[in-house]
C-alpha positions as CSV (number, residue, x, y, z in Angstrom):
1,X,-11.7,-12.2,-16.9
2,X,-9.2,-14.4,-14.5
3,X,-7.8,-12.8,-11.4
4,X,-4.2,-12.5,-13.3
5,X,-5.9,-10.5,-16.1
6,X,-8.4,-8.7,-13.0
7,X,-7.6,-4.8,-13.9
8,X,-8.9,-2.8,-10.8
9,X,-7.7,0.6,-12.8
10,X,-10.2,-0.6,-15.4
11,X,-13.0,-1.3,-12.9
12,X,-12.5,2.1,-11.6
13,X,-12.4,4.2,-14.5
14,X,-8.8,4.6,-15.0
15,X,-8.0,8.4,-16.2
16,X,-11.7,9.3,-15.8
17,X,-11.3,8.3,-11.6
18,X,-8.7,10.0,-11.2
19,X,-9.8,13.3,-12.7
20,X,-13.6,13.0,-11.6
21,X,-13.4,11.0,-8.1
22,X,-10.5,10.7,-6.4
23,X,-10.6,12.7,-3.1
24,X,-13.7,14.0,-4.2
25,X,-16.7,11.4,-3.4
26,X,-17.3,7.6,-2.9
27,X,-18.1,5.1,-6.5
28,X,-19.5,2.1,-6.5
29,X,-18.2,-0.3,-9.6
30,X,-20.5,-3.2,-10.1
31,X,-18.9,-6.5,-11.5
32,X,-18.9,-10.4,-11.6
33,X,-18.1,-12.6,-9.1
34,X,-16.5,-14.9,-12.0
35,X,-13.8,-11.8,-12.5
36,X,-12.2,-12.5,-9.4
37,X,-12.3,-15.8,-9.4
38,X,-8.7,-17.0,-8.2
39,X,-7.7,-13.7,-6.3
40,X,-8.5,-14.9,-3.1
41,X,-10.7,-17.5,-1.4
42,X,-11.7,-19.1,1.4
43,X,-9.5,-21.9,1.3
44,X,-6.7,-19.2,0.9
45,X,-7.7,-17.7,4.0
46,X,-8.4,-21.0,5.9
47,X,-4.4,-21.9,5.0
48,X,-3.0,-18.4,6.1
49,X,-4.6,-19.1,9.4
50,X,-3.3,-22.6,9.5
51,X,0.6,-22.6,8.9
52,X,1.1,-18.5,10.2
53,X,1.1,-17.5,13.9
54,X,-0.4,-14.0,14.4
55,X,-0.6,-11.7,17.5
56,X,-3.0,-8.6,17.9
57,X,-3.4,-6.2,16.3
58,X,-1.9,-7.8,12.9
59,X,-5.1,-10.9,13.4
60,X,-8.0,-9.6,15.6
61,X,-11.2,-10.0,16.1
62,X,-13.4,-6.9,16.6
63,X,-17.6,-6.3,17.6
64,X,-19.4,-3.2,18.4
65,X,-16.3,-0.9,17.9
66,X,-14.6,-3.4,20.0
67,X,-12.0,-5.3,20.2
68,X,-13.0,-9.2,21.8
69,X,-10.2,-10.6,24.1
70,X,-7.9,-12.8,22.1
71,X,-8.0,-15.3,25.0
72,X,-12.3,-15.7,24.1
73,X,-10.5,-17.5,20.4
74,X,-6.8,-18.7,21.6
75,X,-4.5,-20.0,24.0
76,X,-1.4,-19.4,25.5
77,X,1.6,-22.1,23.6
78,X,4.7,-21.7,26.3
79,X,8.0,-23.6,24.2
80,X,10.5,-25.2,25.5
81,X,12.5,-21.8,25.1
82,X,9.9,-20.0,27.2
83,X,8.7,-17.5,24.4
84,X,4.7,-17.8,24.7
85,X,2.7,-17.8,21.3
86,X,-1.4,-17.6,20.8
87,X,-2.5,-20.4,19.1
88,X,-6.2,-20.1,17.4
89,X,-8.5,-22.3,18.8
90,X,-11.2,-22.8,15.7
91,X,-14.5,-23.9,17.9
92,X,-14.0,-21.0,20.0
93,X,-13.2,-18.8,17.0
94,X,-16.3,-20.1,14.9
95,X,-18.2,-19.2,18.1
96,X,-17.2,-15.5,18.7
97,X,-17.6,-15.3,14.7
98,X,-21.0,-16.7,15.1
99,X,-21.7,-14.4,17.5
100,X,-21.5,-11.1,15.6
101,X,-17.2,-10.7,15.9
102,X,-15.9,-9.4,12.7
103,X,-12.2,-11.3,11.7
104,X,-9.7,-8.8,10.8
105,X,-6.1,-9.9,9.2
106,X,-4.1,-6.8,8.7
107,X,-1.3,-6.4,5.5
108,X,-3.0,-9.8,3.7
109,X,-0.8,-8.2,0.7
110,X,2.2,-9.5,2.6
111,X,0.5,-13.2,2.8
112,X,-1.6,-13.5,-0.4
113,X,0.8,-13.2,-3.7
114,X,-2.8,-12.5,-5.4
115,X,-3.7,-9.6,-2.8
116,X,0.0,-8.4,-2.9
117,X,-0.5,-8.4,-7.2
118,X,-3.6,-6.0,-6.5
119,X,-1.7,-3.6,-4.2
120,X,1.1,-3.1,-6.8
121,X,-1.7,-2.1,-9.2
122,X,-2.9,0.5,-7.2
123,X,0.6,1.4,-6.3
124,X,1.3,1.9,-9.6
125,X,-1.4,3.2,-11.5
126,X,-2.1,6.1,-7.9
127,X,2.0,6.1,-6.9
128,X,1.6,6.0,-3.3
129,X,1.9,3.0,-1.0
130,X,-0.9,0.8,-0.5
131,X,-1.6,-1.8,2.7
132,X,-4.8,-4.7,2.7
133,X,-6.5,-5.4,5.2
134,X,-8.9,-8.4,5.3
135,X,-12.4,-8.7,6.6
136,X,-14.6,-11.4,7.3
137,X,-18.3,-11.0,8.9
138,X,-20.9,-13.5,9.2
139,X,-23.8,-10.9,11.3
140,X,-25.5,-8.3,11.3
141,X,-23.5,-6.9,14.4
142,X,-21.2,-4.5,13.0
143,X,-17.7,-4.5,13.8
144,X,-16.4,-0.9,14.3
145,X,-20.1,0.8,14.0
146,X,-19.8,4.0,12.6
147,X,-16.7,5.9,12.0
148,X,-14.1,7.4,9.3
149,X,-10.6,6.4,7.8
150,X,-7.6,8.9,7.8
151,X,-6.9,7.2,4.0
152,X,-8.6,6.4,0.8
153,X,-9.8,3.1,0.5
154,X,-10.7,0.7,-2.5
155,X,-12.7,-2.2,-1.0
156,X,-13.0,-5.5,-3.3
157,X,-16.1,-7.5,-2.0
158,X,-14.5,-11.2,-2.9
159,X,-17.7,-13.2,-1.8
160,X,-21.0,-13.0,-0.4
161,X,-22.5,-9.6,0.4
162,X,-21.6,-6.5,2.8
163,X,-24.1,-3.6,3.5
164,X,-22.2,0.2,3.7
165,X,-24.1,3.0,4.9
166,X,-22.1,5.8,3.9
167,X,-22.7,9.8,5.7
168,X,-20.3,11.6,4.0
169,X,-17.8,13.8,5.7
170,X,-18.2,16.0,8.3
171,X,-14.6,17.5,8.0
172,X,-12.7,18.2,5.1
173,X,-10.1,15.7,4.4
174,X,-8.8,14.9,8.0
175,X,-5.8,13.2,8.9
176,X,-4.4,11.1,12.0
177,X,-2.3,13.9,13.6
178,X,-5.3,16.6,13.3
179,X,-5.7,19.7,15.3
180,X,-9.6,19.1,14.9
181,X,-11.5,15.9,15.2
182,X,-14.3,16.0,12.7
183,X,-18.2,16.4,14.3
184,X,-19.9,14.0,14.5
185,X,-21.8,12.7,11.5
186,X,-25.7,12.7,10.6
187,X,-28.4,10.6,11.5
188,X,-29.3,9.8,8.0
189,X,-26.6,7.9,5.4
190,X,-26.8,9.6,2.2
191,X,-26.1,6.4,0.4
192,X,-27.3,2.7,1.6
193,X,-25.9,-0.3,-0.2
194,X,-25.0,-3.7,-0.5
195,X,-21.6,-4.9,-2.1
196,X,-21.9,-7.9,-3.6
197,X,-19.0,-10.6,-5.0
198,X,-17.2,-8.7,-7.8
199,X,-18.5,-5.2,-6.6
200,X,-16.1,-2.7,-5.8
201,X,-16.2,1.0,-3.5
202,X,-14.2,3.5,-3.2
203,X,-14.4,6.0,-0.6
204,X,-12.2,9.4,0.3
205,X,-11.0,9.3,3.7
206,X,-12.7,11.3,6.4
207,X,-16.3,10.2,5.1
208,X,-18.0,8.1,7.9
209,X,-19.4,4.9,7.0
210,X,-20.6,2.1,8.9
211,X,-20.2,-1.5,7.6
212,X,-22.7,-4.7,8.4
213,X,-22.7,-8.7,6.9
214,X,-26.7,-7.6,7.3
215,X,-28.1,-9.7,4.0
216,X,-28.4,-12.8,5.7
217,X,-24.9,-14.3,4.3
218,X,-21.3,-14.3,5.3
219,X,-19.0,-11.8,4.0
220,X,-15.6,-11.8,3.0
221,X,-14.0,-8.4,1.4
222,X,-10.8,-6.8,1.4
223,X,-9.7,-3.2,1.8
224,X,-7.1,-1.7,-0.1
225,X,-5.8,1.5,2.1
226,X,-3.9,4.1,0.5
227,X,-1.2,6.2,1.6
228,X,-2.1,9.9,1.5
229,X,0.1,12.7,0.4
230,X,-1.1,15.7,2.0
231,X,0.4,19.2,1.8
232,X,1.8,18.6,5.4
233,X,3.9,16.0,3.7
234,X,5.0,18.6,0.7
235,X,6.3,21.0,3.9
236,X,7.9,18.1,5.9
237,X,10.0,17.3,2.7
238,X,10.7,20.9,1.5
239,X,12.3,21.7,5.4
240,X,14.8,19.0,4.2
241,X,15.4,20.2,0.7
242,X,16.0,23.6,2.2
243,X,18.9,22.2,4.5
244,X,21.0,23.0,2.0
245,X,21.5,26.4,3.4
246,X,22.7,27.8,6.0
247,X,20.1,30.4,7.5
248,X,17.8,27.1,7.7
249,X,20.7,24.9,9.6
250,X,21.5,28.4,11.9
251,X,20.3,28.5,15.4
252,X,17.1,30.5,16.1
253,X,18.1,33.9,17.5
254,X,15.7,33.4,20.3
255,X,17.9,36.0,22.2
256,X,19.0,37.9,19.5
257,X,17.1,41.7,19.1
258,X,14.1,42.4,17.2
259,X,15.9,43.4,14.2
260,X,18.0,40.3,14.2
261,X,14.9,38.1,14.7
262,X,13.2,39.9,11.9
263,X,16.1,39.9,9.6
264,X,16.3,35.9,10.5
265,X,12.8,35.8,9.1
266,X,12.6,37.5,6.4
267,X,15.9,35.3,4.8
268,X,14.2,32.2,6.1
269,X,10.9,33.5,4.2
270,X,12.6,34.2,1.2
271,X,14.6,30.5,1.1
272,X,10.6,29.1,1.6
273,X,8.6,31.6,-1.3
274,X,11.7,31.0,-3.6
275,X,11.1,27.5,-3.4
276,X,7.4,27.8,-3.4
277,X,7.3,29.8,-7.0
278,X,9.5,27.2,-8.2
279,X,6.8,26.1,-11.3
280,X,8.0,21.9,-11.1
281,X,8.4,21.8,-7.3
282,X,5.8,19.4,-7.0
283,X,7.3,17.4,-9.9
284,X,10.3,17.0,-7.9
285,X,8.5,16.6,-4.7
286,X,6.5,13.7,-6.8
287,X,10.4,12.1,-8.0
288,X,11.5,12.3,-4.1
289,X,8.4,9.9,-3.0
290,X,9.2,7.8,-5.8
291,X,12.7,7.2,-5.5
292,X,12.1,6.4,-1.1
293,X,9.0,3.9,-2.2
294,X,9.0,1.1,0.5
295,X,9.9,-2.2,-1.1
296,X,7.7,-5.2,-1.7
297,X,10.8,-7.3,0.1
298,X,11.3,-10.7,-1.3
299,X,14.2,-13.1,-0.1
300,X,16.0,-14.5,-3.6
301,X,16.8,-17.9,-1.8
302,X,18.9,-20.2,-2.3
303,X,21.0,-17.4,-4.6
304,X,22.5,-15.7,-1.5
305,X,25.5,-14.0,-3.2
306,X,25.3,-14.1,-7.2
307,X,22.9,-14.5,-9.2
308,X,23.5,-17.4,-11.6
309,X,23.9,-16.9,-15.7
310,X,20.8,-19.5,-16.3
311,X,18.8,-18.6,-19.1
312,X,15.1,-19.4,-17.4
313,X,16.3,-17.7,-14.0
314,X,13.1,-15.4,-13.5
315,X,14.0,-12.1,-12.2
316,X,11.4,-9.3,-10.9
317,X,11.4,-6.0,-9.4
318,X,9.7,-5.6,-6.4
319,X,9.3,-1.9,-6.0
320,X,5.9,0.0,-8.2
321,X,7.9,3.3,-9.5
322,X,11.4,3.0,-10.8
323,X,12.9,5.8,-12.7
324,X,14.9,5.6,-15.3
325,X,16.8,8.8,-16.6
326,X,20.2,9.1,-18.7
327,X,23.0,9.4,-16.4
328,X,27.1,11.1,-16.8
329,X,28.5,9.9,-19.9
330,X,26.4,7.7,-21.7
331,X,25.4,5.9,-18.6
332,X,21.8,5.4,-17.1
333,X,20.5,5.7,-14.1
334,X,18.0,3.9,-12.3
335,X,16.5,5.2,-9.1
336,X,13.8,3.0,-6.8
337,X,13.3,1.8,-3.2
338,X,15.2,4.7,-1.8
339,X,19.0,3.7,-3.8
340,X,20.4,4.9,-6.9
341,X,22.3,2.6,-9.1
342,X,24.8,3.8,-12.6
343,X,24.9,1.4,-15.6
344,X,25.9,1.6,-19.1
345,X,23.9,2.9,-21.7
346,X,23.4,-0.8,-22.6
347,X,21.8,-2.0,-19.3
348,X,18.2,1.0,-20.0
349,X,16.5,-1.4,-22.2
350,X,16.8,-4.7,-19.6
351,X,16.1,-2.3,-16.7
352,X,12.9,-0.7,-18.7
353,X,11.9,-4.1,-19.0
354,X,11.9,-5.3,-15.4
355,X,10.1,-1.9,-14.8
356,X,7.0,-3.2,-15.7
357,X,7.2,-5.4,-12.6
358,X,6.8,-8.5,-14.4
359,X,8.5,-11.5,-13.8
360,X,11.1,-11.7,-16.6
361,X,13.6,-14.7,-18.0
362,X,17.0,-13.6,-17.2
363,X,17.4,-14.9,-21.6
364,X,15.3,-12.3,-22.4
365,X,16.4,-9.1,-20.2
366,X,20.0,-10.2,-21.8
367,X,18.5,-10.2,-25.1
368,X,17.0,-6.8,-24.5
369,X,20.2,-5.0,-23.5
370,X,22.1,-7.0,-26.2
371,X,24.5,-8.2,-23.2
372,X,25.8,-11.8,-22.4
373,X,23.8,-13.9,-19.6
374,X,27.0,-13.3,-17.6
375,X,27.0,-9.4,-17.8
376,X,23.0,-9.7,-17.2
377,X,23.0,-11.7,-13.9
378,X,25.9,-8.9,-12.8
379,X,23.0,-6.3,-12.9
380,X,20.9,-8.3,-10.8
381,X,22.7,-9.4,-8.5
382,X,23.2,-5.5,-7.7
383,X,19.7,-5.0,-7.4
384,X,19.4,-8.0,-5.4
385,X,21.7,-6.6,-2.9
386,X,19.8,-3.7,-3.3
387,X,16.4,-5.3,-2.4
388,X,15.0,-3.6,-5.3
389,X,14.5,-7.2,-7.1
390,X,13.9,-10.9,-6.2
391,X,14.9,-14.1,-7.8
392,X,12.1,-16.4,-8.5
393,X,13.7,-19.5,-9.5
394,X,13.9,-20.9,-12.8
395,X,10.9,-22.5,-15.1
């Protein structure tokens, strides 16, 4: 299995993991180190490094729960313009790295098109938003020493091998703005292990775990975090649904009487119970998340205003959950990345197409909708401007 073909919903279980695991308790998929073969390497990581310039906290390097003084690995670049850069000075970083500092490289989705092609799947196949961070280790000394995440994470060990000792929660399901901070966890793991190349771990956020290159080898993993969607989130977004009337956009009557609090109250409790009995509000709460998805942005240079009727132009969407539904008379609607866009009925089966998030000859999403390669580099060159899809060039 080549890293294009690499299925992480596969690994995982696909409908099983979501109805057996997810949110409930870590898993540990065992695999090959030849099934990941092209997804990332060392080289790959070794040229990020080289041709990007990166500031804490986006590149850092952390021991001991610590973060070590970028100044210990870099030095100040003043240019001629007098804006000041950190250039990475690779003895001094081989020596902090040799000397127990773990090398962190936030969002390596937005770097690696391999890494960015694994966070889609998850985006797709879990609809929620998904950022990688990278992680290399070459000690035993561990880098953040025990703690918990305020998100889900999938972790793909890429090469060499990574110990986890993993203690389990201590508070249900946490998140960053808490009123509670979870106690402390036990003295014992419940689980010890070691993540080799081609393994893969999931663990539900708020379970502790503490993280070690420990097996006499360096270690290079990433960690695929994913955006919760709590109940806090469902209330955030029904207060904006519910603006729609107008006991919710009145003004408290802090100095009203008691019976004109009380009658404030009971009308805003009824706007709020009505909504709560509703039997598909999480359906629509579900389309609503969907529809403001953050986009995978991708410049569509050189085609800066129109995209051009060539037959091998490739054309993808860069956002994980479109939806299509029929629109007002005979059209079809196609909602993604926050926008909502009308087209004729003709226009559903190139859109369904480019759903797949594939990139796609602009021939054959013209042959689909049964449209000229005129009328089919229109529709793009909406979506373009909507930075819902990206132009790849032609081959």
């Amino acid at each position: 299995m080549t890293a294009e073909r690499f299925s992480v919903v596969e690994r995982l279980g696909g409908d099983d993991f979501l109805a057996q695991t997810l949110g409930r308790s870590f898993k540990v998929a065992r695999g090959e180190a030849a099934s990941l073969a092209g997804l990332m390497s060392w080289d790959d990581l070794n040229a990020i490094l080289t041709h990007h310039r990166f500031e804490p906290p986006r590149f850092r390097l952390a021991a001991n729960g610590e973060q070590v003084p970028a100044h210990t690995y870099s030095r100040p670049i003043t240019t001629r313009r007098s804006t000041v850069w950190h250039q990475l000075q690779p003895s001094e970083l081989h020596k902090r790295l040799a000397e127990g500092a773990t090398l962190v490289l936030d969002a390596v989705d937005e770097l690696h098109p391999g890494i960015g092609s694994l966070a889609s799947q998850l985006e797709r196949w879990l609809r929620t938003g998904v950022q990688v961070n990278l992680y290399a280790s070459w000690t035993s000394t561990e880098g953040f020493g025990v703690h918990w995440d305020d998100h889900d994470v999938v972790v793909v060990q890429l090469d060499g091998a990574k110990r986890w000792r993993i203690y389990g929660p201590t508070r249900t399901v946490p998140l960053h703005r808490d009123v509670e901070m979870p106690e402390p966890p036990p003295d014992e793991p419940i689980a010890d292990l070691v993540l080799n190349a081609g393994d893969m771990l999931y663990l539900p956020r708020g379970w502790w775990h503490a993280v070690a290159a420990s097996e006499g080898q360096h270690s290079l993993h990433v960690t695929c975090g994913l955006q919760s969607t709590t109940g806090a989130d469902l209330v955030t977004w029904l207060s904006e649904v519910l603006r729609a009337h107008e006991a919710i956009r009145a003004d408290i009557p802090r100095f009203g009487t008691a019976e004109e609090q009380r009658v404030f109250l009971e009308t805003i409790s009824k706007l709020v119970a009505a909504e709560l009995e509703s039997a598909n509000l999480i359906t629509r709460f579900s389309a609503a998340r969907d529809a403001t998805e953050r986009a995978r942005l991708v410049p569509s240079l050189p085609y800066i205003t129109t995209a051009p009727p060539n037959a091998d132009l490739r054309v993808r969407l860069v956002t994980t959950r479109p939806a299509l539904a029929a629109g007002p008379e005979g059209t079809v609607r196609l909602t993604t990345g926050g926008e909502e866009w009308t087209f004729t009925a003709k226009a559903r089966s190139m859109l369904a197409l480019l759903a797949d998030g594939e990139s796609h000859r602009l021939a054959d999403l013209a042959q689909a909708a049964g449209i000229t390669l005129a009328q089919a580099a229109g529709v793009v060159t909406e979506l373009v401007d909507g930075q819902v899809v990206a132009i790849g060039g032609e081959r």
